[in-house]
C-alpha positions in Angstrom: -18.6 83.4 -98.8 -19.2 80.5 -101.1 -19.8 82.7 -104.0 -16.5 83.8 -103.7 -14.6 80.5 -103.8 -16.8 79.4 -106.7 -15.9 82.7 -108.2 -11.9 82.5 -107.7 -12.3 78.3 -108.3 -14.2 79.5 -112.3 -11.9 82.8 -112.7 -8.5 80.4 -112.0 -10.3 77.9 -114.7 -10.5 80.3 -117.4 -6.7 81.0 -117.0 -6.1 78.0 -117.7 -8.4 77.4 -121.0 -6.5 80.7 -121.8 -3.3 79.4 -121.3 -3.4 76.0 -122.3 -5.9 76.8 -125.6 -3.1 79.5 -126.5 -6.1 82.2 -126.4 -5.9 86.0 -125.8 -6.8 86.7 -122.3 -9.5 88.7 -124.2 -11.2 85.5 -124.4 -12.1 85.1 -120.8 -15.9 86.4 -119.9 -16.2 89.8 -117.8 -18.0 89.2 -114.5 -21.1 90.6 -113.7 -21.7 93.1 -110.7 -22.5 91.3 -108.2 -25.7 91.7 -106.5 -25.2 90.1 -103.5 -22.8 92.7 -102.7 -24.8 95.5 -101.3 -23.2 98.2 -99.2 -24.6 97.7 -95.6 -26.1 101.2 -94.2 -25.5 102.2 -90.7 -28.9 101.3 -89.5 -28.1 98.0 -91.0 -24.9 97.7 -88.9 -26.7 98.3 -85.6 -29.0 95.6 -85.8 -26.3 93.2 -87.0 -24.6 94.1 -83.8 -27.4 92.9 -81.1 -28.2 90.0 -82.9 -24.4 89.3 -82.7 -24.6 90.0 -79.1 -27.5 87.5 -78.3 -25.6 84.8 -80.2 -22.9 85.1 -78.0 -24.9 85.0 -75.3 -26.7 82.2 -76.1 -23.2 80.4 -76.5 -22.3 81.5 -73.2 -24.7 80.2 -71.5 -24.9 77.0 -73.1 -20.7 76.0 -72.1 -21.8 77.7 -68.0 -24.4 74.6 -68.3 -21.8 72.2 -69.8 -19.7 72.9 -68.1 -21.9 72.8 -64.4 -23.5 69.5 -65.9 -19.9 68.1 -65.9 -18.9 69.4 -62.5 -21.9 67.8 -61.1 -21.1 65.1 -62.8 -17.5 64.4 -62.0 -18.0 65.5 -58.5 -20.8 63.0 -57.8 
């Protein structure tokens, strides 16, 4: 995701060297491919999905504790 902003933050630069040096938009630099950009297979996709699920999870369970911690807490 940060590769993207530094991508949009160096492509909005170079309109402006183009604009302000009074250059043909020629001038600006093609981007390469990028590599970081591989399509994710399906296989790929299903084991993305149970590690999202035990994130959440995780998260869950850490807020029931919170929030009995505070309960106990409070009513004490």
């Amino acid at each position: 995701m940060l590769k993207y902003f530094r991508r949009r933050k160096k492509r909005k630069l170079y309109q402006q060297w183009v604009e302000r040096a009074n250059l043909s938009p020629d001038a600006i630099p093609q981007e390469e491919v990028a590599e970081d950009r591989i399509p994710m297979s399906q296989t790929d996709k299903q084991q993305l999905h149970p590690t999202m699920l035990y994130i959440l999870l995780g998260v869950a369970v850490v807020v029931l504790v919170a929030g009995l911690i505070l309960f106990i807490v409070h009513s004490g």
